[in-house]
N, C-alpha and C positions, 0 to 999 in steps of 0.2 A: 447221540446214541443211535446206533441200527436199531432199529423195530423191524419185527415182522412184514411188514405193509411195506416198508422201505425195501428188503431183501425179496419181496414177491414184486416188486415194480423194475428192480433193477434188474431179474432174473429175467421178465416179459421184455424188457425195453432193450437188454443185451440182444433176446432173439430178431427183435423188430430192426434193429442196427444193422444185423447180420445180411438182412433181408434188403435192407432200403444197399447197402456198400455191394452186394452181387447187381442189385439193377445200376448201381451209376457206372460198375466197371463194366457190364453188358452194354449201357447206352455209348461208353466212352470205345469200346470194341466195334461196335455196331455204324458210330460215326465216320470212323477210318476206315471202314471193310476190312478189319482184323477179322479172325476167326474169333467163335463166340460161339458157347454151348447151346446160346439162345440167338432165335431169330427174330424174337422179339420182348420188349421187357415185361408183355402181361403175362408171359408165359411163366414166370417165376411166380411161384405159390405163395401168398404173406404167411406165416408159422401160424398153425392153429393152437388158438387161444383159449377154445372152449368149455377146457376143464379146466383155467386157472383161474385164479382168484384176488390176482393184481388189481390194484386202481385203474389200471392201464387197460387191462383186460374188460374189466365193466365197463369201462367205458365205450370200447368197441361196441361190444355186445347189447347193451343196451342202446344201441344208436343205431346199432344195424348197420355199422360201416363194413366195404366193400374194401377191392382193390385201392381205390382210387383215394377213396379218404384216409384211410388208413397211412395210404404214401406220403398225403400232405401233411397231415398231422404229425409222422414220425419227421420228415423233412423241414417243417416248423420247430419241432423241438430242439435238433440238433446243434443250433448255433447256443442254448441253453445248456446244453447234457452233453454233446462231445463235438466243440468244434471242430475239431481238426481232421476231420471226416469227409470234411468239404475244401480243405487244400486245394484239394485235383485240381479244383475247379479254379482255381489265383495264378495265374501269370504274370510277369515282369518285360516289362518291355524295354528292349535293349538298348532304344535309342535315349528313352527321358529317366528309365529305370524307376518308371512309376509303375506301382501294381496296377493288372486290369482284370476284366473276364468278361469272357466272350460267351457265358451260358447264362446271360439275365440277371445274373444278382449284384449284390451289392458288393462293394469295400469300404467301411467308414472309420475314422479315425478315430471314433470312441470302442471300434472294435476290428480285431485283428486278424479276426477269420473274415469268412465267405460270407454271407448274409443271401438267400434263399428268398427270390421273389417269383411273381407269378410268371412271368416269362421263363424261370429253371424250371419250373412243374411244367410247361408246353415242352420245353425242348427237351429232358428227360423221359417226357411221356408219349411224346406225339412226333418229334424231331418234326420230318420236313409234311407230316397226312396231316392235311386241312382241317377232315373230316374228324378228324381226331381230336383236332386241337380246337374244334368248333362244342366238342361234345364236354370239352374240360372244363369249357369258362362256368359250366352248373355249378361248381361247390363254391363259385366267388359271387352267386349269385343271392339274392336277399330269402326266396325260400328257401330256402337248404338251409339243414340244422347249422352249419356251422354258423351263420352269421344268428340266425334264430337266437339261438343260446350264446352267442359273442363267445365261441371257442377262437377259431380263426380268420385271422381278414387279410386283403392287403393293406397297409396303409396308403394314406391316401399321396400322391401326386401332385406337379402342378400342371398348369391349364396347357391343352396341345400335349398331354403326354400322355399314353394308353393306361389304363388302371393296373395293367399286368405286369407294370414296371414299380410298382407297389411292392415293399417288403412284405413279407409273410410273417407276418404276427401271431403269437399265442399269447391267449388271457393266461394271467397269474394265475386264476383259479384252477385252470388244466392244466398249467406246469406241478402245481402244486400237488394234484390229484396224479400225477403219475409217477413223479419223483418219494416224495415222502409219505404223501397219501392223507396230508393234512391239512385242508384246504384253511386258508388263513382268510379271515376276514377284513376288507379293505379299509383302510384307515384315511382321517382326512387328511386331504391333500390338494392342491391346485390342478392336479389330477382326478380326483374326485373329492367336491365340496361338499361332502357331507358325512352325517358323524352318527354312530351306532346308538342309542338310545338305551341303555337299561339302569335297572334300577334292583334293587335288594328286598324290594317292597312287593307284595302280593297281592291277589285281585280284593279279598277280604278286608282289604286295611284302603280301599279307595272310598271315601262318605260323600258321595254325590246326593243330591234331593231322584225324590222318585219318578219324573217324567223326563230325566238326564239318563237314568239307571233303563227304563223302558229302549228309549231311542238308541243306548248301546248297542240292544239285544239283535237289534235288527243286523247291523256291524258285525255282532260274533257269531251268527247263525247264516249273514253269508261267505264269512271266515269259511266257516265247517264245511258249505256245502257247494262252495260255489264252481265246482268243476263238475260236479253230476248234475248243476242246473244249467251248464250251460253246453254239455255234452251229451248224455244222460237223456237229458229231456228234450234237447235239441233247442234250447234258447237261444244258442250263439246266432240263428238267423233274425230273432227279434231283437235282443239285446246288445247295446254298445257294451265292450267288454270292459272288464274292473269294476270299480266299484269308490262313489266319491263323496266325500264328507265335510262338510265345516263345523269345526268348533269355536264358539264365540263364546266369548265374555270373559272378564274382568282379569288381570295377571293372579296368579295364585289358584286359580281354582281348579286346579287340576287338568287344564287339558292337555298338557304333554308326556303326566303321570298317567295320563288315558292311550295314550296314545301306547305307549312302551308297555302297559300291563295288557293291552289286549294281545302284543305281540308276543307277551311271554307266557301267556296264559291258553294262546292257541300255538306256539310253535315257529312265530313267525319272525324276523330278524326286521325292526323298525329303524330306518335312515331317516336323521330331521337335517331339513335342506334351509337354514337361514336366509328367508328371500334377502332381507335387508342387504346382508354379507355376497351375498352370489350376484345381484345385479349390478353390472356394470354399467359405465358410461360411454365404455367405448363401443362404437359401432357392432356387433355381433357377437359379444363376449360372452352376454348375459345369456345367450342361447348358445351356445359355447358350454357354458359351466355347466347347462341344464341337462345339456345333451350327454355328458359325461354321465348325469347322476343314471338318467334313463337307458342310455346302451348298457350299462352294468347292470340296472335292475331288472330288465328282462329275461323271462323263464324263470325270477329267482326266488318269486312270493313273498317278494320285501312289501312292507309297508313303505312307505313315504309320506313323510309326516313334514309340510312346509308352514315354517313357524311365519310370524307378521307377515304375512300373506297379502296384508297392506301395500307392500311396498310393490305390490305388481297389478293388485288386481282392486286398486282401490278404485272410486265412482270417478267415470270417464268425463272429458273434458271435450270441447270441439277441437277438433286439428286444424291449429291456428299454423304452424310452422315441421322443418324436420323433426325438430326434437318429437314433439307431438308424436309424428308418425311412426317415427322410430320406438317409441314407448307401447303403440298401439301395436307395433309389429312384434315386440318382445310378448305381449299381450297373448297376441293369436298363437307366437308360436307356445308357449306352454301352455293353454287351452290345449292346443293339436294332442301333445304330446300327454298328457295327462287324459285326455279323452280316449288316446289310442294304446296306454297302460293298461294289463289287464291283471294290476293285481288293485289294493287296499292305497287310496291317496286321500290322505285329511289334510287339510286348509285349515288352517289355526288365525283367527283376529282378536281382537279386543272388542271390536264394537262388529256387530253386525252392519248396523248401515255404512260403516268403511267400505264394504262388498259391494261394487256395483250388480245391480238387480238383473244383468242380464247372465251375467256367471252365477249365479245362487240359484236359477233354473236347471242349471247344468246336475248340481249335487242332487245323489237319491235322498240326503240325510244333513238340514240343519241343524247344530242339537246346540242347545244355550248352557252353556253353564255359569250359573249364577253363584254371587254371594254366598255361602251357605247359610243356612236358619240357625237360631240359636241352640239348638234340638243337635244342629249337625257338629256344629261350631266346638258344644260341649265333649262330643266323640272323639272330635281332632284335637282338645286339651287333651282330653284322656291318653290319646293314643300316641302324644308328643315326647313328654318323658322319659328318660332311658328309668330300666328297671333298677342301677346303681343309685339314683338319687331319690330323693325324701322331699316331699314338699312341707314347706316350714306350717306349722301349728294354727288353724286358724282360715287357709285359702281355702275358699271354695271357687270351685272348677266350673260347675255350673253358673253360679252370679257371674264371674268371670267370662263365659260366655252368652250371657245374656247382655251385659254391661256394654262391651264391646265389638263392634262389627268386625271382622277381618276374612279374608280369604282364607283358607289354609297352608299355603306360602309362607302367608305373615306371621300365622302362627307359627309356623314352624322357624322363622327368624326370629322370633320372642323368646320363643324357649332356648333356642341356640345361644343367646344373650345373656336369657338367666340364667343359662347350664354354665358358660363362661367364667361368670362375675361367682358363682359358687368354689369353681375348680381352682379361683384366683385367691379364693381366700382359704385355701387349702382342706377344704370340707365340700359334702356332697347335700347339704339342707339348699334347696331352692327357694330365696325370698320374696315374699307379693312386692313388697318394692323393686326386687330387679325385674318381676315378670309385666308391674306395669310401666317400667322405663322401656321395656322393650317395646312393647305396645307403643306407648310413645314414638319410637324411632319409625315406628311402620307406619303410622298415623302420618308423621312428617312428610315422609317419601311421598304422600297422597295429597300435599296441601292440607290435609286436616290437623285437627286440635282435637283432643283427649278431653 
């Protein structure tokens, strides 16, 4: 279906088309000493965007793109939104009748146009001036927004081969933002190993004890504020940037429903990265996967929430061998990279002393969460039940939760069991007998006895 957003991007990006096909039949003029309205290609104006109100449009405008960016950008999109724009630029050579091109980009056999890399942005923009093409390699440079925000890069090369032979790349997220105008959120993939986090559940319905509920506050208060403390006040020269947390204790008790409520309850979109599942065994993989999760989350105020955290940062060993060191080196790099994240990063264990002592220096905020109290345990009976069903004649909720220890997890597998075992027998009365078979099964799971 057209939407608005779509017919306002397509209207801006027709004009930007218009613009970028006058500069390449000017530079394609300009190369032969043909005549050419222009004597050089800055001289073409980009179409002013100022009163409209595209995806495409804000996005300039808010960036403060110039000439220059503006070019790569639409020149990036192009192989996306209209290949064949770039034809020009494909020759056939008459001896082997293979395609080539002789203006830096690509031909690849998973696509059938041009492909646009850093060497067609020099020679479109700078041809044979040094000085020019000395002044262009800035926007492929690591401060410049584009890489800041992982709009555009080149891809990377092999070794002996100039980075400007690198394709020109555009993130999803700006194809999406100027195409349809609806930026999709990225799903797991060997691409990016990690997975959106939310839940149905609200901050109200979380039963933590009260010195778990304290050390949150700290968490959601520099959620709110933490760009005026570190702008504002001028922190960024004392403070490492982000902001870093462990959660420990026991499966069930809520630390990953902590994790996703804080994110839905200030706004913020939480990634849980399964260390267990991301670490590799082959040589450089493991920082490989990490590195994916990180280039994406930059500038993007994600949380990242890394569940068994065990599996990377448990208590050190002497380096006895490579493996050793190759473990220690996985080690250091996600320290780096987690250190030099400057949004919301929680480390999720079971057991606190899993965590070697020299990384739990690093966090501003250990917070335990325990068992719940009987007190609490009785909250999370209550609040287990759907409102369709009837508890059978006789249970009480409270002895119930005095009786037996469990997480809230388990409860919540207990009830799931005796909701089951009711729906099976064609009625909605929930029996103390199924509710303490359920019990039972969680009990099991833990090596215990009932």
């Amino acid at each position: 279906m057209v939407t608005e957003k779509i017919k306002a991007n397509a209207t801006d990006i027709a004009k930007e088309l218009d613009w970028l096909k006058l500069i390449l039949k000017t530079r394609s003029a300009l190369n032969v000493d043909e005549a050419s309205d222009y004597a050089d290609v800055f001289e073409i104006a980009p179409p002013v965007l100022s009163e409209c109100a595209s995806g495409y449009a804000q996005l300039v405008k808010e960036n403060n793109f110039g000439f220059v960016e503006r070019f790569i950008l639409i020149l990036a999109a192009v192989p996306y939104i209209k290949p064949e724009l770039l034809d020009v630029f494909i020759q056939k050579n008459k001896t082997t009748n293979q395609l080539y091109t002789e203006f830096g980009g690509r031909v690849s056999d998973q696509h059938s146009g041009f492909l646009p890399t850093g060497e067609t942005v020099m020679f479109i923009l700078a041809a044979n001036d040094l000085a020019r093409r000395f002044a262009l390699l800035k926007p492929f440079e690591g401060d410049h927004v584009f890489a800041q925000k992982q709009m555009v890069w080149l891809s990377e090369v092999s070794n002996n081969t100039s980075f400007l032979n690198g394709q020109l790349s555009l993130s999803q997220e700006i194809l999406d933002r100027i195409t349809t105008g609806e930026v999709k959120k990225p799903t797991f993939s060997t691409v990016f190993p990690a997975r959106l986090l939310e839940t149905k559940m609200e901050w109200d319905d979380l039963i933590l004890d009260q010195g778990t509920q304290n050390q949150l506050k700290e968490i959601e208060v520099w959620l709110q504020h933490q760009h005026r403390l570190m702008t504002v006040w001028g922190m960024d020269k004392k403070l490492k940037p982000g902001y870093k947390s462990l959660f420990y204790g026991p499966p069930g008790t809520g630390k990953s429903l902590t994790a996703s409520l804080l994110g839905k309850k200030l706004g913020f979109d939480v990634y849980r990265i399964d260390l267990s599942q991301t670490v590799s065994k082959f040589i450089g993989e493991t920082e490989k996967n990490l590195a994916k999760v990180f280039d994406k989350a930059e500038s993007k105020d994600w949380i990242l929430f890394f569940d068994e955290a065990d599996a990377l940062f448990g208590a050190r060993t002497a380096t006895k061998d490579a493996h050793d060191r190759y473990a220690n080196q996985q080690v250091s790099y996600l320290l780096q990279r987690i250190e030099e994240y400057n949004g919301l990063v929680i480390l999720a264990s079971n057991l606190k002393s899993n965590i070697d002592d020299a990384f739990l220096r690093r966090f501003q905020t250990v917070i335990r969460f325990p068992i719940p109290s009987a007190k609490e345990r009785y909250r999370l009976w209550q609040m287990a039940f759907s409102d369709q069903c009837e508890l059978e004649k006789g249970i009480d909720l409270y002895q119930v939760a005095n009786d037996y220890e469990l997480a809230g997890g388990s409860i919540i597998n207990a009830v799931q069991y005796a909701s089951l075992m009711a729906l099976d027998r064609s009625g909605e009365e929930i029996l103390m007998a199924d509710i303490v078979q359920g019990i039972k099964r969680e009990y099991h799971k833990n090596g215990r006895t009932v």
